[in-house]
C-alpha positions as a Markdown table, in Angstrom:
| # | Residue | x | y | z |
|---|---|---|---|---|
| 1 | Unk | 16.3 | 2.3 | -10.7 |
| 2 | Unk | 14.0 | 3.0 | -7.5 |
| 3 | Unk | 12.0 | 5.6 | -9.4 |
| 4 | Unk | 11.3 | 3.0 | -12.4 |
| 5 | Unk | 10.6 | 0.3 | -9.5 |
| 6 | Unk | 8.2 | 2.9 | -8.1 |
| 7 | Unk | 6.6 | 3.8 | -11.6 |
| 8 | Unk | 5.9 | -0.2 | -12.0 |
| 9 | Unk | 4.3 | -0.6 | -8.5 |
| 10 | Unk | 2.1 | 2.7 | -9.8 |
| 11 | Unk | 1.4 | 1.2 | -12.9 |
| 12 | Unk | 0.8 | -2.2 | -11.2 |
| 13 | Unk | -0.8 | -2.1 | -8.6 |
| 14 | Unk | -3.0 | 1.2 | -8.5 |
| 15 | Unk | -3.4 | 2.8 | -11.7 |
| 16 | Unk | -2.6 | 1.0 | -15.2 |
| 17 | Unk | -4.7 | 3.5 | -17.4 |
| 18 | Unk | -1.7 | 5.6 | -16.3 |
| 19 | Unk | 0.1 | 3.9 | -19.0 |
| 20 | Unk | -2.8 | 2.7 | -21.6 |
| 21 | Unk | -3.2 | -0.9 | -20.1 |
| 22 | Unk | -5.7 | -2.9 | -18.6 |
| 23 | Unk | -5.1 | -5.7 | -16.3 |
| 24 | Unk | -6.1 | -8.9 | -16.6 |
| 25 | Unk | -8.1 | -11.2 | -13.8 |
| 26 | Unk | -5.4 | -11.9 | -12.3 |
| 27 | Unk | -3.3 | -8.7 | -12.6 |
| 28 | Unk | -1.2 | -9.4 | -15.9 |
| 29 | Unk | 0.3 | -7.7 | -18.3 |
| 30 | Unk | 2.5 | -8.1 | -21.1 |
| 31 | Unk | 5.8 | -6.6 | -20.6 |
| 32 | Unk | 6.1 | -5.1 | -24.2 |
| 33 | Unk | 2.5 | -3.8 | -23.9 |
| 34 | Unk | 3.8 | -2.3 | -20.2 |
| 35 | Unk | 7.0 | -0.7 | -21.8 |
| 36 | Unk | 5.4 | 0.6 | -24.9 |
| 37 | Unk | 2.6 | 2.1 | -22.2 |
| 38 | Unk | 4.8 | 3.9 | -20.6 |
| 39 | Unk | 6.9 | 5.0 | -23.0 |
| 40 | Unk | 4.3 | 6.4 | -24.2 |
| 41 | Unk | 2.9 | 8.2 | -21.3 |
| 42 | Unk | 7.0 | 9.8 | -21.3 |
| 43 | Unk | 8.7 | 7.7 | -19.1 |
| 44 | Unk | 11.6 | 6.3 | -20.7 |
| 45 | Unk | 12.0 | 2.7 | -20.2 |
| 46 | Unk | 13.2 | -0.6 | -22.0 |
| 47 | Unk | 12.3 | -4.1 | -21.5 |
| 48 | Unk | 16.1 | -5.4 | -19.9 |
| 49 | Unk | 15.3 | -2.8 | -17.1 |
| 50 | Unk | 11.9 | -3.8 | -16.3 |
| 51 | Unk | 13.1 | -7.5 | -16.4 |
| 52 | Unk | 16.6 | -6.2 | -14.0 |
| 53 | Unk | 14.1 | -4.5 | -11.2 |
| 54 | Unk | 11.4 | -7.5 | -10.6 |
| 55 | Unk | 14.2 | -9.7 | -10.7 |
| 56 | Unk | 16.5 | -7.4 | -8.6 |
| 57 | Unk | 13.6 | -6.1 | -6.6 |
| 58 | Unk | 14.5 | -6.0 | -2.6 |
| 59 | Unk | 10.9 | -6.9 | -1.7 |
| 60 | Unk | 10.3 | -9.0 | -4.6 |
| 61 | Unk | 7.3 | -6.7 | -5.6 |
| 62 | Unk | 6.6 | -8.4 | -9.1 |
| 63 | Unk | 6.3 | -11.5 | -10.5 |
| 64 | Unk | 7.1 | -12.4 | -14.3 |
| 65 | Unk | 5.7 | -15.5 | -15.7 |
| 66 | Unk | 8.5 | -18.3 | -16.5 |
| 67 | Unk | 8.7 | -17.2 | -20.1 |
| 68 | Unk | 9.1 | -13.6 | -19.1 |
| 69 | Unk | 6.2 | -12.0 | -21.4 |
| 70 | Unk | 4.0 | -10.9 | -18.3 |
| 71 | Unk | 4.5 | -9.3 | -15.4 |
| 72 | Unk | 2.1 | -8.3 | -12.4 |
| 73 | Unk | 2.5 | -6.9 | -8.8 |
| 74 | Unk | 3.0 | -9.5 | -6.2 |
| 75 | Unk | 0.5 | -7.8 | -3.8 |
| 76 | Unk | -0.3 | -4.7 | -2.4 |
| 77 | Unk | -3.0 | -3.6 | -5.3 |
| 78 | Unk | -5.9 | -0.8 | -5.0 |
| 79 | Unk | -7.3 | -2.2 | -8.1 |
| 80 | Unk | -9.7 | -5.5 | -8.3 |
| 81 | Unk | -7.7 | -8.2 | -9.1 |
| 82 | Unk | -7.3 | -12.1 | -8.6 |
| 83 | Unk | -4.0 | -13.0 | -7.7 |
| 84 | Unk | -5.4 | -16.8 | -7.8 |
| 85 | Unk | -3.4 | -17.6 | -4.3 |
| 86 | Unk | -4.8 | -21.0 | -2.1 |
| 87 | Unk | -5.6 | -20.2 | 1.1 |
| 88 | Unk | -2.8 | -21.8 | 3.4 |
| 89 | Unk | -2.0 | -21.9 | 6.9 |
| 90 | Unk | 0.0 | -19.1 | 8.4 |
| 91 | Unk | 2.9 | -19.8 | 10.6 |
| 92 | Unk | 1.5 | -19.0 | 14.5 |
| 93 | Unk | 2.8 | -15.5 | 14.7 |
| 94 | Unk | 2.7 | -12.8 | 12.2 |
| 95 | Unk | 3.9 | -9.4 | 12.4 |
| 96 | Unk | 2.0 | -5.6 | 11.4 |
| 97 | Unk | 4.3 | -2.3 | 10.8 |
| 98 | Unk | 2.9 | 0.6 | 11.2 |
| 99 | Unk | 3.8 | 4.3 | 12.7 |
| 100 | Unk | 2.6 | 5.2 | 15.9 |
| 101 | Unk | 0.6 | 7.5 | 14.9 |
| 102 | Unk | -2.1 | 4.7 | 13.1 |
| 103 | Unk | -2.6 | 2.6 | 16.7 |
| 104 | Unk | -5.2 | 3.7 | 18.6 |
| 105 | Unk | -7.8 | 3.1 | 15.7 |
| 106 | Unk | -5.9 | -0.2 | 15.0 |
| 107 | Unk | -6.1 | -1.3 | 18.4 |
| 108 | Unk | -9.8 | -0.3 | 18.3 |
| 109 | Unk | -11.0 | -1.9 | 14.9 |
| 110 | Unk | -8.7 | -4.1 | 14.1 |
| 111 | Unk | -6.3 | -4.3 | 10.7 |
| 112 | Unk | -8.4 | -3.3 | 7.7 |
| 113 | Unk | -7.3 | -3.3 | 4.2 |
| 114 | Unk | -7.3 | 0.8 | 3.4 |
| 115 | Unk | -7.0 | 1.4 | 0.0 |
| 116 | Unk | -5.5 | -2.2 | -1.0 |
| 117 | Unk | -7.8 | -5.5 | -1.2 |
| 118 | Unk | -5.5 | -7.2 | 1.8 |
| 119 | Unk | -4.6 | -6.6 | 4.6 |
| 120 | Unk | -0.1 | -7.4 | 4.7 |
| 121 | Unk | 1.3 | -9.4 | 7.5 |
| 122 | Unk | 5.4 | -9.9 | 7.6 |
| 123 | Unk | 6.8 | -13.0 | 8.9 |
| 124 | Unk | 9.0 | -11.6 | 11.1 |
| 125 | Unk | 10.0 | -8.4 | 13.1 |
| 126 | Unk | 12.7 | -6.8 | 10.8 |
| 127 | Unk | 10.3 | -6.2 | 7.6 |
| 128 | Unk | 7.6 | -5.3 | 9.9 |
| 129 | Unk | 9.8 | -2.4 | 11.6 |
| 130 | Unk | 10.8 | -1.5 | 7.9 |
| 131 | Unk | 7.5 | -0.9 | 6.6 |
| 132 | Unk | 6.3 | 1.1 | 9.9 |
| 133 | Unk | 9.5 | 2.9 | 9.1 |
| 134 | Unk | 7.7 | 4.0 | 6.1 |
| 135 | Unk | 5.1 | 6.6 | 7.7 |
| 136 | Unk | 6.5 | 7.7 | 10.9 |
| 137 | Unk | 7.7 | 6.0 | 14.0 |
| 138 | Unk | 7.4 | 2.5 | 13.7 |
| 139 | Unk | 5.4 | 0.2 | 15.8 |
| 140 | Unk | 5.3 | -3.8 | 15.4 |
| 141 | Unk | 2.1 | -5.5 | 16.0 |
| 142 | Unk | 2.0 | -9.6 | 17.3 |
| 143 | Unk | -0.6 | -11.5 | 15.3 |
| 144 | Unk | -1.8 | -14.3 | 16.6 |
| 145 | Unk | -2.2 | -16.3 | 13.0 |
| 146 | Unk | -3.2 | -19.8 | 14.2 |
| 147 | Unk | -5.8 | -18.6 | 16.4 |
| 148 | Unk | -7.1 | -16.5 | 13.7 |
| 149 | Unk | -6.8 | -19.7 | 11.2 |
| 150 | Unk | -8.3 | -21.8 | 14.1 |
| 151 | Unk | -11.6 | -19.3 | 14.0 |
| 152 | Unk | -11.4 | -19.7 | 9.8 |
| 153 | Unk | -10.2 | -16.8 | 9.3 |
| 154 | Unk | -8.4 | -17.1 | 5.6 |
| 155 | Unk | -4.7 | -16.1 | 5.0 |
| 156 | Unk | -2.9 | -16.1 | 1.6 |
| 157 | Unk | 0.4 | -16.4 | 1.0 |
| 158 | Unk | 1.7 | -13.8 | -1.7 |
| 159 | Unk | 4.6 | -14.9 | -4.5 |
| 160 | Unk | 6.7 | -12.5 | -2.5 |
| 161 | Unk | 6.1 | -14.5 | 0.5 |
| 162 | Unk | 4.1 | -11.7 | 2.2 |
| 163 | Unk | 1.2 | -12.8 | 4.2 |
| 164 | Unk | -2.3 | -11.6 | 2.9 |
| 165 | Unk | -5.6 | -11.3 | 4.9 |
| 166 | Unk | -8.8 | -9.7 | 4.7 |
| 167 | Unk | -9.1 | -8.2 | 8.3 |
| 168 | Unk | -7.2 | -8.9 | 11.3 |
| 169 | Unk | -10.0 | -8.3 | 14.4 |
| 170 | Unk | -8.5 | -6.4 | 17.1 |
| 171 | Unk | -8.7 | -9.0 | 19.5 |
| 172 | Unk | -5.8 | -11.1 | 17.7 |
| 173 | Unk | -3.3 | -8.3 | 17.8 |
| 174 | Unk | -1.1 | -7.5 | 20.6 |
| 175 | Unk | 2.0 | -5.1 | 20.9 |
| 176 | Unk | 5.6 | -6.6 | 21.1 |
């Protein structure tokens, strides 16, 4: 099941031509148009499983709408969408993974998006040390949210309750 959760984040998030579809504005798809897709493309996969991993998901990656014909990535896309979030107010602190490697440029300009549209914030030390886990040897990164939101600096709050921003200046960041 991973490697099907890891072919819909693919398809998702990054690259939906992979499978035939188009996203909408806001990142949707039907979920008969995204099995058929990638059945197509040779990946062997039914509706009931694609239903089973968002709603199974660890990190709550997708979301399906309430009558469970489309699907979309939570967060964490390459490709221009709009996930139609409100700005909100963060809590005061948020937290960055990353590996060790990544700091010095961090610490220097600050969190930038990469590849994605956001930048990802986790509300609290655990997740954050999980996804710096992902890339080397993790380091966890203080976010001073509220002073950031205080200076009108936006955050968004993903349906996967990750925290979204557009840049996190260096000056907000500090190590744990």
């Amino acid at each position: 099941m991973t490697q099907d959760s890891k072919l819909l984040s693919y398809v998702l998030r990054h690259r939906p031509e992979e499978a035939g579809l188009t996203l909408d504005a806001g990142g949707w798809v039907q979920v008969d148009d995204l099995v058929a897709g990638l059945n197509a493309a040779g990946h062997r996969i039914d509706r009931e499983t694609v239903l089973r991993i968002a709603a199974e998901s660890d990190k709550k990656r997708f979301t399906v709408s309430d009558d469970e014909r489309r699907i979309r990535a939570a967060q964490g896309h390459s490709v221009e969408v709009d996930l139609g979030l409100t700005p909100a107010e963060p809590p005061a602190v948020l937290y960055h993974g990353t590996a060790e490697g990544n700091l010095a440029p961090i610490l220097a300009e600050g969190l930038k998006p990469g590849r994605r549209q956001k930048v990802h914030l986790s509300g609290d030390v655990p997740t954050a040390v999980k996804v710096g886990q992902r890339h080397g040897r993790p380091v966890v990164l203080r976010i001073d949210a509220m002073a950031m939101h205080r200076d009108g600096l936006a955050f968004w709050q993903a349906d996967n309750g990750v925290w979204l921003a557009d840049h996190v200046p260096p000056h907000y960041l500090a190590g744990l």
